[in-house]
N, C-alpha and C positions, 0 to 999 in steps of 0.2 A: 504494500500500500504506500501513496506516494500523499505527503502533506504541501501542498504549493501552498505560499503566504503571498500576500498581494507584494513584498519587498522582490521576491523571486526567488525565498530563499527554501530549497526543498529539504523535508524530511523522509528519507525511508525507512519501511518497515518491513522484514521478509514476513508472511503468512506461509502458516503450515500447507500441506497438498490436498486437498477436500477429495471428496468422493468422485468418481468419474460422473461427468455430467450435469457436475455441482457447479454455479457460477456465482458468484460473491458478492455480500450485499452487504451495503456500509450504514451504520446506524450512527449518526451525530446526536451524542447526548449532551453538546454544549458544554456548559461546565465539567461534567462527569465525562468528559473525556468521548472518544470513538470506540464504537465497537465493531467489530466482520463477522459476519454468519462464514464462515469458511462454505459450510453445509449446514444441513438442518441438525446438523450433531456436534457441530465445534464452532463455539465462538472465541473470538479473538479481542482482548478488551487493551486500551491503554490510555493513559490519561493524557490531558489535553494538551501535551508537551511534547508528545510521542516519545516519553525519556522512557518509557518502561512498557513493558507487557505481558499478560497472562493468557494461557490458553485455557478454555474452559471447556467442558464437556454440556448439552442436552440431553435429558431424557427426550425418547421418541415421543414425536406425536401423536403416531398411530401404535395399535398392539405391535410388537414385534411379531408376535405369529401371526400374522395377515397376511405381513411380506408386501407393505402397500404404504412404504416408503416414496416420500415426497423428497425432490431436491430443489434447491434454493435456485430461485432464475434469474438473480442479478439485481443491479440498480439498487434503488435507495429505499431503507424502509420508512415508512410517514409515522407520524406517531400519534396514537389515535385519541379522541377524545377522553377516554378512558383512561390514559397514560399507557397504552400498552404500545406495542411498535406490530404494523402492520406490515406482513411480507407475503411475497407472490413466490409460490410453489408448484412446482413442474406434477405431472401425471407421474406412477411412479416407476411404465417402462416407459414411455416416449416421452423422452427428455422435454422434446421440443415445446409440448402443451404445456403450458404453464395456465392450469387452471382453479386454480385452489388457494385462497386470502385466509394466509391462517395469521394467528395473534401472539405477537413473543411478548413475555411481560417480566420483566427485571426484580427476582421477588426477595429483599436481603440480599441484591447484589448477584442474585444465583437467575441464572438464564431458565426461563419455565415458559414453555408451549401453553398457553391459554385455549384456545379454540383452534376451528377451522371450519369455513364454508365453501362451496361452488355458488354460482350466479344460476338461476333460474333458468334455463333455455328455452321455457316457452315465452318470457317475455323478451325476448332478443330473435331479431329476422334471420334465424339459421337456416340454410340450405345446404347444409353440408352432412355426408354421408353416414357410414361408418366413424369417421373419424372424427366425428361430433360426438363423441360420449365418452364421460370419464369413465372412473373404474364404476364395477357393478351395473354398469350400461346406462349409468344418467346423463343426460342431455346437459351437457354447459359448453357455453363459450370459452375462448382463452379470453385471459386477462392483461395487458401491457401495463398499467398501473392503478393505484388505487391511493386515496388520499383522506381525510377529515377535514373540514375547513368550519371551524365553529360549530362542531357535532353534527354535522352532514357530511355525510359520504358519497364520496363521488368517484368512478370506476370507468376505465375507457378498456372495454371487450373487442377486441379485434376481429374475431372470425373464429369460423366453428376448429380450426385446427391451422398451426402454423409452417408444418411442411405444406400444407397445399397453397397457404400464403405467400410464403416466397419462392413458390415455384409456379403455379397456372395463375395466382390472387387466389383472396381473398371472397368469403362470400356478404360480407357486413363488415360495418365499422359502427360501435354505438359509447357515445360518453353522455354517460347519462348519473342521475341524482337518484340517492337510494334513501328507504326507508329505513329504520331502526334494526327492522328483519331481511332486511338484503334485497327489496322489493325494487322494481326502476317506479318512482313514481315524479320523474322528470327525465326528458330526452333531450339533454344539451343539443348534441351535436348527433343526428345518425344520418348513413348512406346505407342501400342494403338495393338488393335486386342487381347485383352484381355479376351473376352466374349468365345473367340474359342478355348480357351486357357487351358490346365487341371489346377487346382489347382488357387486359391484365390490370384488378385494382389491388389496393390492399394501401394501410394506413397503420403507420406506429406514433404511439401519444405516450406522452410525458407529462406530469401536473410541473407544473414551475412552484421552483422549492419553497415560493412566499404565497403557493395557495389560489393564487388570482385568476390562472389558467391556465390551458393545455397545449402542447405544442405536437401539433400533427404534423407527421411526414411521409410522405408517401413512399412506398416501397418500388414502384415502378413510374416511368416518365412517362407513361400514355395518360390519356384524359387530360380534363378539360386545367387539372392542376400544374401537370408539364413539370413533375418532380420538383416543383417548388414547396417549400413549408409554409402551413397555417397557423396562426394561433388564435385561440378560441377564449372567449373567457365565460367565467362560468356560472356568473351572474345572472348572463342574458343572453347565451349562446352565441354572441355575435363572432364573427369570424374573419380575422385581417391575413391578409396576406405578408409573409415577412419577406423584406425588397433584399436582394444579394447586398451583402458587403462586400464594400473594394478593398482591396487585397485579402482576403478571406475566402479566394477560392478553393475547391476541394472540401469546404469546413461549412458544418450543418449548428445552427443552435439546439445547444443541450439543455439550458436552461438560464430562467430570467430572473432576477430578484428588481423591483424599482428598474434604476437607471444599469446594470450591473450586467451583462451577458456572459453566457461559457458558451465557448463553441468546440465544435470537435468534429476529428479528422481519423481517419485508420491509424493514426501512428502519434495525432497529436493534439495539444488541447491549447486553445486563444483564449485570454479573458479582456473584455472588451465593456467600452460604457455606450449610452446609448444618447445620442443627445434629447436635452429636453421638446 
């Protein structure tokens, strides 16, 4: 893990080798320093100085004799109204679905799995096959991320499975406002009827880390978006289009605070202001 300071001045930190399949998710507890889900079975904690660190062990979330192991999909966990930290967890043989928002809750300092739920698929426009159901054969969407914003929860569901996503598109894209029990009962942002559709879609969303909105990028340069980025906000689903920056070719926004941007590339990261 790498700590960039706005000086330039970087910190490293090696992490252990997680599970195959496992991709790492960074939890900022602010004062209480960083922590890394290595996997859903080892975190990695150190204080806000990155002078020091511990590895920690989780108990499973699911039984161990199920065999119905979930792995960690990346990106940043939010932390939810409850004080708990919200992470996005893969199916648990195909990596690729990341369809399960389960709850990590920091309890005396020791790392404890709280819950876990799927998103509804009958309320989400699936058209996708076979590869629309998690384990046990239930119908959910994958998930790209998930967020709290003053005890509302808000989830951007990509399509019914993510090999078919970035390989023929996607069959929907929905950011939408939930209820207390995981219910959509607001639809930000959705496209759906994709399958009927000429030419390859598919859409990956991000919440911007101060909550305000979501940054859509398209997964392919057909349609009417031409591989440019949207951002949405979540107030009032409005949707702007974000204009290239110059000299920031190759580099996509990662995310937005106020005036503040991160951008990123295969190999690299820009941080960048935005004028008023």
């Amino acid at each position: 893990m790498l700590h960039v300071q706005k000086s330039g001045e970087q910190v490293r930190l090696p992490l252990p080798e997680g599970s195959f399949g496992a991709q790492p998710v960074i939890i900022d507890r602010g004062g209480g320093g960083v922590a890394v889900l290595v996997d859903d079975r080892t975190l990695v904690t150190t204080d806000e100085a990155f002078s020091s660190s511990q590895v920690m062990a989780i108990p499973d979330l699911f039984d161990a004799a199920d065999h119905e192991r979930r792995l960690t999909a990346g990106g940043i966990a939010r932390q939810t109204s409850q004080g708990a930290w919200a992470v996005v967890l893969t199916d648990p043989v195909t990596f690729q679905n990341a369809r399960t928002i389960a709850e990590l809750r920091f309890d005396d300092a020791a790392p404890v799995w709280e819950r876990s739920a799927l998103l509804d698929g009958n309320e989400y426009p699936m058209a996708g096959g076979r590869t629309s159901t998690a384990p046990d054969g239930v119908r959910a969407p994958t998930v790209a991320d998930v967020i709290d914003v003053a005890g509302t929860r808000f989830v951007a569901a990509q399509g019914s499975d993510t090999a078919s996503m970035l390989k023929y598109g996607a069959d929907f894209f929905t950011l939408a406002e939930l209820d207390s029990a995981g219910h959509v009962v607001r639809r930000v942002y959705e496209a759906s009827g994709w399958k009927k559709q000429p030419g390859k879609h598919g859409i990956r969303a991000r919440f911007t880390s101060d909550g305000v909105s979501a940054i859509l990028t398209p997964v392919f340069r057909t349609g009417e978006w031409t591989g440019r980025q949207r951002i949405v906000r979540l107030v009032d689903g409005q949707a702007e289009e974000i204009s290239p920056i110059r000299g920031a070719a190759g580099f996509v926004v990662a995310d937005m605070r106020g005036d503040q941007a991160v951008l990123a590339s295969d190999d690299a990261l820009l941080f960048a202001e935005t004028p008023d």
